[in-house]
C-alpha positions as CSV (number, residue, x, y, z in Angstrom):
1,X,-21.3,-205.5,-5.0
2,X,-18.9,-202.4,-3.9
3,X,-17.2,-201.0,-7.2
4,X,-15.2,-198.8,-4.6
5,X,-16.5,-195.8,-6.5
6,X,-18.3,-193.8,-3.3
7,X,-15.6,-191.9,-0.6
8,X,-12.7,-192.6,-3.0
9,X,-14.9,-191.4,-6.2
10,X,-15.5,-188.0,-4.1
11,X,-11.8,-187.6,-2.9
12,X,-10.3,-187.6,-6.0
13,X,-13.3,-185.0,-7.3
14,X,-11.7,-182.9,-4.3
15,X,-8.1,-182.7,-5.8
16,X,-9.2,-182.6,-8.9
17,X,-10.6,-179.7,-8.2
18,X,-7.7,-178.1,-6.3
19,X,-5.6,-179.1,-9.2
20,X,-7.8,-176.7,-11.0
21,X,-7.6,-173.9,-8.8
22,X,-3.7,-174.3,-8.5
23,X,-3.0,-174.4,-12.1
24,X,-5.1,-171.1,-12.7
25,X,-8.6,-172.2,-13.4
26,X,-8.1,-173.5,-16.8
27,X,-9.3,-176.9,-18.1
28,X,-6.6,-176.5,-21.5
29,X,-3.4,-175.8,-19.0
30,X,-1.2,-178.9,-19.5
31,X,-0.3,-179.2,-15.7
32,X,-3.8,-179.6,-14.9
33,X,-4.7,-181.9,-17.5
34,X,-1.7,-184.2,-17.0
35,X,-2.7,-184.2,-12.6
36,X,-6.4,-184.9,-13.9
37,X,-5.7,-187.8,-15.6
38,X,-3.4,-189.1,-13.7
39,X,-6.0,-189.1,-10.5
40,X,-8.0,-190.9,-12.8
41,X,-5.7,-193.6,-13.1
42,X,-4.7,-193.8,-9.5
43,X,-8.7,-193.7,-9.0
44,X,-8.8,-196.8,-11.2
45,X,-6.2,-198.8,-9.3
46,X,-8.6,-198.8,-6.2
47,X,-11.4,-200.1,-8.0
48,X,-12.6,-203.2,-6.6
49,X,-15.3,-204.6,-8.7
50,X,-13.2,-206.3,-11.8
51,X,-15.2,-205.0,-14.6
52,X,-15.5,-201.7,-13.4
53,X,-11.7,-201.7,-13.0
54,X,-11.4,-203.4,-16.2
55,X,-13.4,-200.2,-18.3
56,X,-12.0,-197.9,-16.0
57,X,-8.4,-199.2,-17.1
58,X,-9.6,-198.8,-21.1
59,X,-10.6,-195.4,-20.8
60,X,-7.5,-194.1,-18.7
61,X,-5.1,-196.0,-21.8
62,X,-6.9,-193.5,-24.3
63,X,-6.7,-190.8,-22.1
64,X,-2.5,-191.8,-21.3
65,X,-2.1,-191.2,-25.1
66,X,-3.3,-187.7,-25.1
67,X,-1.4,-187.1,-22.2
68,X,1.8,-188.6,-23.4
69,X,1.5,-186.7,-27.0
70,X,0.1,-183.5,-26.0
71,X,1.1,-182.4,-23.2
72,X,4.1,-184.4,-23.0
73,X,3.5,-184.9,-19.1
74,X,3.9,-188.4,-18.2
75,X,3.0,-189.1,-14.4
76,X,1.7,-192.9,-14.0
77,X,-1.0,-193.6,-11.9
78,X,1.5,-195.9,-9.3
79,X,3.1,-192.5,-8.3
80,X,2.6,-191.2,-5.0
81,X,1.6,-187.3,-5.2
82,X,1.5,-185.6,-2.0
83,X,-1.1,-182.4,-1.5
84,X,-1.0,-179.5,-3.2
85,X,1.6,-180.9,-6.3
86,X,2.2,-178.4,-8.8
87,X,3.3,-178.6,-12.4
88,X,4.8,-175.1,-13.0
89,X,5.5,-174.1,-16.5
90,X,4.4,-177.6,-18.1
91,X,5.2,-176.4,-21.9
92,X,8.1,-179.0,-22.5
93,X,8.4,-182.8,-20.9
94,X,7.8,-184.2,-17.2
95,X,8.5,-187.6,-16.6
96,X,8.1,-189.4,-13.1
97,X,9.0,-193.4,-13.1
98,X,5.9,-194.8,-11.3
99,X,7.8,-195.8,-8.5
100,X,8.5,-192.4,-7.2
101,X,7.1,-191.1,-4.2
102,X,6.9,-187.2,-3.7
103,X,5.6,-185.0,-0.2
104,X,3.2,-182.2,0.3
105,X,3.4,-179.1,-2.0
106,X,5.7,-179.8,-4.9
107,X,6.3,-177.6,-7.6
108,X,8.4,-178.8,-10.5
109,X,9.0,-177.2,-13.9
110,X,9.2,-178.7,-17.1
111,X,11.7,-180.4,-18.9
112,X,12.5,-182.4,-15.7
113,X,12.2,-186.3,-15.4
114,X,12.6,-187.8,-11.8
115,X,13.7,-191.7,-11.5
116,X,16.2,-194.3,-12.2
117,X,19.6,-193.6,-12.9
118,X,21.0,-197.1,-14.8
119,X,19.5,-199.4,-11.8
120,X,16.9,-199.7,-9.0
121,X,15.9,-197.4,-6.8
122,X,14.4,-194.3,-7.5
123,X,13.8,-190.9,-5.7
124,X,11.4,-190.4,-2.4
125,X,11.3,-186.7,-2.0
126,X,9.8,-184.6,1.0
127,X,7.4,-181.8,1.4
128,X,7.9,-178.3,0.3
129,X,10.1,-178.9,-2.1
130,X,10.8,-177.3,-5.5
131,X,12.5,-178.3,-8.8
132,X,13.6,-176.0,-11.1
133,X,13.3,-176.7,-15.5
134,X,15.5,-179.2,-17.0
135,X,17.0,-180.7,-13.5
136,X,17.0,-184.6,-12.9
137,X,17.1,-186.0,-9.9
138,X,17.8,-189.7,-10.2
139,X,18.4,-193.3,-8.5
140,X,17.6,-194.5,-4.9
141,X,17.9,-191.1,-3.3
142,X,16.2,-189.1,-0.4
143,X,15.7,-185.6,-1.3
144,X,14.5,-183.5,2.2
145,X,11.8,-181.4,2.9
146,X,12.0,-177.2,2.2
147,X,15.0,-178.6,-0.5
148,X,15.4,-176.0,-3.6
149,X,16.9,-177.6,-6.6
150,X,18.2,-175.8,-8.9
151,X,17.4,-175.3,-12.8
152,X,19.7,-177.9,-15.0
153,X,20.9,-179.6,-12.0
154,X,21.7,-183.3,-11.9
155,X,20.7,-185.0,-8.2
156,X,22.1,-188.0,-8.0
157,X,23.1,-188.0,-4.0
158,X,20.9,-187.4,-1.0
159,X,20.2,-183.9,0.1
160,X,19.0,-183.2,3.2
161,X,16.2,-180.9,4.8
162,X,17.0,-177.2,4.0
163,X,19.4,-177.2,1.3
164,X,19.9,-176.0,-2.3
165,X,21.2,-178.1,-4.5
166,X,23.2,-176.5,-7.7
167,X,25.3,-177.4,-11.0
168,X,25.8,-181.0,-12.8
169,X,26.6,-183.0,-10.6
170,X,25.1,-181.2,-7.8
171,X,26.6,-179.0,-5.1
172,X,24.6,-179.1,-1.7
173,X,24.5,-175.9,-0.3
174,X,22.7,-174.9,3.7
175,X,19.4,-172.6,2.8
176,X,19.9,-169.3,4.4
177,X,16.1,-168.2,6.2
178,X,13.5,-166.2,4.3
179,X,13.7,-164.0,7.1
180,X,16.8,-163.4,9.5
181,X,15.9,-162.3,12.6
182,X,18.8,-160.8,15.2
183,X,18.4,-162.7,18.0
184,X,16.0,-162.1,20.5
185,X,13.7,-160.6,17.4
186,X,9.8,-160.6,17.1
């Protein structure tokens, strides 16, 4: 019988392990313990062999307890991380509702939660997108990719690709380029 532990055990080894590299090569730092343990969980979601699943589940509750009362990270396993997520800064609180579903390199600070705001929906936010401490963005929202969000900003509208989103409630502002190039420039 399959337990589904083989390609998918081996996968989640693999970000595991760029988790680790990202968040500076230490096994105490809280964004890297938080990501761990919640691949863990996702892992155990996939199992397909009830008893495996079953034990799998047990450990990961023990584990969510540490999680939730040392680092004060809280990331359920139902959330959809893209590649290369990063938990800047995670001395303070994180909180993700499970239904959230976030791009390709991510970087958030802490002090930031991400999910409902009084109702259903939440957030789905795109790649390359960064959010600064103590923002919340919140309800059935689209946040684009490249979006910059500023620190104790509250997102509670859409914002689309390329913007910067500022103040409580937010301001959308257009992203000027890293580089401006005259036209006709290399």
């Amino acid at each position: 019988m399959h337990t589904g532990i083989g390609c998918q055990g081996c996968r989640v080894f693999r970000q595991i392990r760029e988790d680790y590299i990202r968040h500076g090569r230490q096994l105490t730092d809280a964004g890297f313990v938080s990501l761990a343990i919640h691949r863990y969980g996702r892992w155990t979601l996939g199992l397909r062999n009830p008893v495996a699943r079953w034990l799998a589940s047990k450990v990961y509750g023990l584990l969510k307890v540490f999680v939730l009362n040392v680092t004060k990270v809280w990331i359920p396993p139902t959330v959809q991380l893209g590649r290369d997520f990063h938990i800047i800064h995670a001395e303070g609180s994180l909180s993700i509702h499970p239904d959230v579903v976030i791009g390709d390199r991510c970087g958030v600070m802490h002090n930031v939660t991400i999910g409902t705001n009084m109702g259903p929906g939440v957030p789905v936010i795109g790649d390359d997108v960064f959010i600064g401490v103590n923002a919340t963005v919140l309800g059935p929202i689209r946040i684009g990719n490249r979006v910059r969000i500023a620190a104790n900003t509250a997102v509670t509208t859409n914002v689309p690709d390329d913007s910067i989103a500022v103040g409580s409630p937010a301001k959308i502002y257009p992203r000027l380029p890293v580089l401006a190039r005259p036209e006709g420039g290399a």
